[in-house]
VMD Tcl script that draws the C-alpha trace (Angstrom):
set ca {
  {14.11 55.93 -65.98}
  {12.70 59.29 -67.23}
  {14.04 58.78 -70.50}
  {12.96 55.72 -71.10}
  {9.20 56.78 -70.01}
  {8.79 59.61 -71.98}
  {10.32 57.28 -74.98}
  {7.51 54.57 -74.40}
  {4.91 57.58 -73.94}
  {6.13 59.36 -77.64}
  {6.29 55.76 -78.70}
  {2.83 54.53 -77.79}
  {1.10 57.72 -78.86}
  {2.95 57.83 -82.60}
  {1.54 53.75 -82.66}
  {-1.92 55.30 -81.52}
  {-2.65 57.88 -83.73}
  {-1.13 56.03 -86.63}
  {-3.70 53.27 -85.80}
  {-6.66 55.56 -85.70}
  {-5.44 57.06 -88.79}
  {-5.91 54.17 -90.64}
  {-8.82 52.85 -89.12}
  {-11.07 56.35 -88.09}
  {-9.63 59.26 -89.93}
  {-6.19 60.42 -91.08}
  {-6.71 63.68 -89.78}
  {-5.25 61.41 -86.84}
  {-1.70 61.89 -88.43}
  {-1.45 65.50 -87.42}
  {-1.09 64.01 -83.52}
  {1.71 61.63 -85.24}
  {3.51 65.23 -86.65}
  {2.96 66.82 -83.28}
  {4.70 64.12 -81.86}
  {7.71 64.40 -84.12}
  {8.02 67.86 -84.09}
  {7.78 68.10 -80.29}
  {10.81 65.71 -80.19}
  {12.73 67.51 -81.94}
  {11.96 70.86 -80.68}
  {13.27 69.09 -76.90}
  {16.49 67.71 -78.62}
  {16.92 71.64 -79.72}
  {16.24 73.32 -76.46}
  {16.71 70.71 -74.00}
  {13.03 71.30 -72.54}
  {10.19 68.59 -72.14}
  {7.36 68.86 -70.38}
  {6.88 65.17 -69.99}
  {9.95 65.30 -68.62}
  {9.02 68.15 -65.88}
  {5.79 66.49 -65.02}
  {7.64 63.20 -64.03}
  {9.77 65.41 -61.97}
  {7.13 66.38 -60.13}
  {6.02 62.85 -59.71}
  {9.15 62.49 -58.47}
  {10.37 59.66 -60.90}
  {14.09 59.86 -60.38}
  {16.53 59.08 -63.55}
}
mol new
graphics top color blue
foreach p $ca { graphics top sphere $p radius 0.5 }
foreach p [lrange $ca 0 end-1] q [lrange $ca 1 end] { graphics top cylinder $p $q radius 0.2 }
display resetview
């Protein structure tokens, strides 16, 4: 379950920013490249904090 939410959550906000990038300002796609680097840098060292928050939440796997 955890990995599907923090999917949908990356997901939504790349769809987001790409959207006000086009329609307010594309300063909007530096959110899109802090997305994509932040997914990477969790396949790398295994840490998200999306991840730990849900924990916290307790939303089980």
């Amino acid at each position: 379950m955890k990995n599907r939410i923090v999917r949908a959550v990356a997901g939504i906000f790349i769809m987001i920013s790409l959207l006000l990038a086009v329609y307010v300002n594309q300063n909007w796609l530096w959110m899109t490249a802090f997305v994509g680097v932040n997914l990477s840098q969790s396949s790398i060292t295994k840490w998200c904090l999306l991840e730990d928050i849900l924990k916290k939440l307790n939303i089980k796997d």
